[in-house]
N, C-alpha and C positions, 0 to 999 in steps of 0.2 A: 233872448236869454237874459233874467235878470244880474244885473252888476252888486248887487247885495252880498255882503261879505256870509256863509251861514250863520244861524242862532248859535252860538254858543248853552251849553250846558250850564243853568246854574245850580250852584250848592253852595249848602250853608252850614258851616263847622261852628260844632256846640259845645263847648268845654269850658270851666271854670280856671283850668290853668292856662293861663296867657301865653306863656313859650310855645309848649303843645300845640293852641289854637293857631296864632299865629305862624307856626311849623308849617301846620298841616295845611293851611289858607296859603300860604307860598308858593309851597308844592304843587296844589291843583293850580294857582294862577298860571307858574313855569309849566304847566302843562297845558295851559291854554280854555282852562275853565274860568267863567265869572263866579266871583265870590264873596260872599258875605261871614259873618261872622257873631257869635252870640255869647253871653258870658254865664250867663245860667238857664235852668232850665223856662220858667218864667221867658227870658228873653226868647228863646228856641219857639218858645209856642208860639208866643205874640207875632213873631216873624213869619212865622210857618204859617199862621192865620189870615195874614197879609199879605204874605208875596205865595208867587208860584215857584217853587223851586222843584227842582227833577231829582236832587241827592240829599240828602242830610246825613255828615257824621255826628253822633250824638253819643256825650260821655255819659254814663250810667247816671254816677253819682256827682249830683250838681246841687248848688245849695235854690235851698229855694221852689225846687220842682224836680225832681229826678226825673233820669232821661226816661225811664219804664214807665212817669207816671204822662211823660209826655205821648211816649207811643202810644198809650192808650186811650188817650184824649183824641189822636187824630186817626184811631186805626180805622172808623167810619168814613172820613174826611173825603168827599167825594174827587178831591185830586190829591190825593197822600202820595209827600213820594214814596223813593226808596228811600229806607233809610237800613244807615253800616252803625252798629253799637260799637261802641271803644270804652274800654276799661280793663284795670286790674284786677277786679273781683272776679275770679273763675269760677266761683261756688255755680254747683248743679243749679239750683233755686234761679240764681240772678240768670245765669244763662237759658234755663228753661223758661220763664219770664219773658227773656226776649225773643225766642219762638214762637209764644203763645202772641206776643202783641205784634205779630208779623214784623219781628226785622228783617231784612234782607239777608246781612250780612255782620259777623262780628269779628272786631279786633281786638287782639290782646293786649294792652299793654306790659311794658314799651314794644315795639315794634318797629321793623326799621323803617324809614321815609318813603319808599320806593312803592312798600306796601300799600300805601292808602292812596295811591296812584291805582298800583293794578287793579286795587276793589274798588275805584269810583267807576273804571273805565269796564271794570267786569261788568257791574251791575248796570250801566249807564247803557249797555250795547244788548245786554239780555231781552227778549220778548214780555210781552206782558203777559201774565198767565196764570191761575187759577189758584189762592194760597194754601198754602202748606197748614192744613187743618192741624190745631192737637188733640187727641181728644183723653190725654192722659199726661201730667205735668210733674208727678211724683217724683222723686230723685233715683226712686226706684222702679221704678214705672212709668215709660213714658211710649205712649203710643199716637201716632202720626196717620193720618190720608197726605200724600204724597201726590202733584200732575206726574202721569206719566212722561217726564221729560228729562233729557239727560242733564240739563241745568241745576234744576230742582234736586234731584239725585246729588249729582256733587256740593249741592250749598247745605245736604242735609245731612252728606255725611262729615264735614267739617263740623257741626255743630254738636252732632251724635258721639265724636271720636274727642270734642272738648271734653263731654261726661265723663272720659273713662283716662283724665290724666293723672289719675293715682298709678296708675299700671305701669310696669318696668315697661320700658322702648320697648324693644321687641315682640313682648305680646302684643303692646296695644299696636305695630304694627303689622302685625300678622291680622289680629283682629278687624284693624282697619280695610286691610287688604282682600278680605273676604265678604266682610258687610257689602263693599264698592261691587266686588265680581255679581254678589247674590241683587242688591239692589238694581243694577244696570242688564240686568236679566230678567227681572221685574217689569223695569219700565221700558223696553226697548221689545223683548218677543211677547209680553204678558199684555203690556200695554202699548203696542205697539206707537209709542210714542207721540200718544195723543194724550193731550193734555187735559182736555174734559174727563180723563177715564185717569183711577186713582190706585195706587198702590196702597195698602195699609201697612204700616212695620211697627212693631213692639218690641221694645229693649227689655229686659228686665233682670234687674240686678241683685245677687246676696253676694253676703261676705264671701262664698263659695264658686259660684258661677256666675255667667254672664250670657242670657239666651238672647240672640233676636230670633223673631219671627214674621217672613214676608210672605205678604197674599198677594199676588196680583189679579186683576182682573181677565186674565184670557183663562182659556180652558183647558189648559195644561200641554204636557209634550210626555214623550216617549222618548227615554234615554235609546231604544234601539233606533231610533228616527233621529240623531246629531247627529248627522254628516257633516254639520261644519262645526263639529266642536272635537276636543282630542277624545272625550271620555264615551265617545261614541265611533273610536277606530278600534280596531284590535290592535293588540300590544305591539306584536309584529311593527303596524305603523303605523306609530303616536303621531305623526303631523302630517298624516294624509288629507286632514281637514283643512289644513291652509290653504290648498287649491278652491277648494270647494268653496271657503268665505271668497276667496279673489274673484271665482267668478258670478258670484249674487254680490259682490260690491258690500261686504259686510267690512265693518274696521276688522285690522290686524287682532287677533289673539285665538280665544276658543279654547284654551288651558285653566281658564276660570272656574270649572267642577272639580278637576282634578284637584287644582290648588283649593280650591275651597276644604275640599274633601280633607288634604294633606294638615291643612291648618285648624281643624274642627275635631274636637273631643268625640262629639255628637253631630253628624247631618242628617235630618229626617224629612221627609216628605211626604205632604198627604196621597191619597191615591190617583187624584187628580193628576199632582204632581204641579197644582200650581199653587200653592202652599209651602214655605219650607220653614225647616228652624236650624238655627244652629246653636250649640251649645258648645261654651271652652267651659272647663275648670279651672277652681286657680288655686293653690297651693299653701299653706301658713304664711309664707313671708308677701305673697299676693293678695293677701284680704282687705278688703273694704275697709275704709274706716269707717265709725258710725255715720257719718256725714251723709254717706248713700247706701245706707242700711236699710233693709228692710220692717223695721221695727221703729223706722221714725216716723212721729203722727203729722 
């Protein structure tokens, strides 16, 4: 057995603000990662062309080279890492941007410390796996190929639920909370959670509504066929299905239609039934601003 201590993880934090940088470079040290450091974008690249590094947090806007124009330089890069965006520009645009040039993972700032701990160590333990295609980048339109993987799923709906932070809490977490049920249903019975096989999801936004729509690739189900799900008991007994997941070793829940159903203006299905859309409405005081208007060229 070798006496070799393991490789540590390196990463390389990119920011123009010094505090920040050296913040976030602490953090991961006290956490037991090797670390480097870069002052603009320019430095980021040159570094990242020279060393192998497994992380990069990378702030947007850096003089000299932005972070976007960095991603996009290495998104070919035959060992790219991962890389976490950071910044304060929440515009749809800049965050769509970082989708489209495969980021991993995005931070808002400010953000508290602890944060960019969990997202080095999320992404750093994640598999490697097929990227999250766009094939629609609009503010009003943005449509995704998706691996079917529950990873993939939750990193896409953090990014999806950034788009719609004009929305009062509540909606957008009912919104949230639905997207999550319909997409994890997608990629778990549709795509039985193989990652070569792809979900497609389309948002699309007016001052008025807010549809997504998810295809997955299986070949649909029969709401009379969920036995482990509640909206496939009769009323009588709404959680007859939680035996049923316990004994196929399914996670806890199986209320995910119902609630979907409960939170949706509109849920529709194609005939399949492996197609769905869902539609909310939103109200006067709920309207878009231009910003993710449908009339912006």
């Amino acid at each position: 057995m070798s006496d070799e201590p393991p490789t540590r993880h390196r990463i390389l934090v990119a920011d123009d603000d010094a505090a920040i940088r050296h913040g976030i470079s602490k953090l991961l040290e006290n956490a037991g990662f090797e670390v480097s450091e870069a002052a603009d974008g320019i430095a980021a690249l040159n570094a990242i062309q020279e060393n192998q590094y497994d992380l990069v947090f990378l702030d947007i806007w850096m003089p000299h080279l932005s972070g976007l124009e960095v991603l996009a330089r290495i998104r070919t890069a035959p060992s790219r890492p991962k890389v976490i965006v950071t910044t304060s520009d929440g515009t749809s645009e800049t965050l769509l941007r970082a989708v489209k040039e495969q980021a991993y993972d995005y931070l808002s700032k400010p953000f508290p410390p602890r944060k960019a701990v969990e997202a080095a160590q999320r992404a750093l333990s994640a598999n490697q796996e097929p990227p999250i295609e766009v094939l629609s980048a609009r503010p009003h339109w943005v449509e995704l190929l998706i691996p079917c993987t529950r990873e993939a799923a939750e990193r896409i709906e953090t990014f999806m639920m950034k788009l719609e932070a004009d929305l009062p809490d509540d909606v957008r977490e009912t919104i949230a909370s639905c997207f999550r049920e319909l997409l994890l249903n997608a990629v778990e019975w549709g795509g039985q959670l193989d990652p070569n096989r792809k979900v497609r999801v389309a948002s699309v936004r007016s001052p008025r509504m807010l549809m997504f729509r998810i295809a997955d690739p299986g070949p649909g189900f029969s709401f009379e066929g969920l036995s482990h799900a509640a909206v496939g008991q009769p009323e009588s007994e709404p959680t007859a299905h939680m035996s049923v997941r316990e004994e196929r070793g399914i996670r806890p829940g199986g209320f995910g239609i119902l609630m979907t159903k409960a939170g949706a203006d509109e849920l529709l299905y194609n005939e399949a039934q492996n197609e769905v859309m869902f539609v909310k409405y939103f109200d006067n005081a709920q309207a878009v601003p231009a910003e993710r208007g449908v009339n912006q060229s």
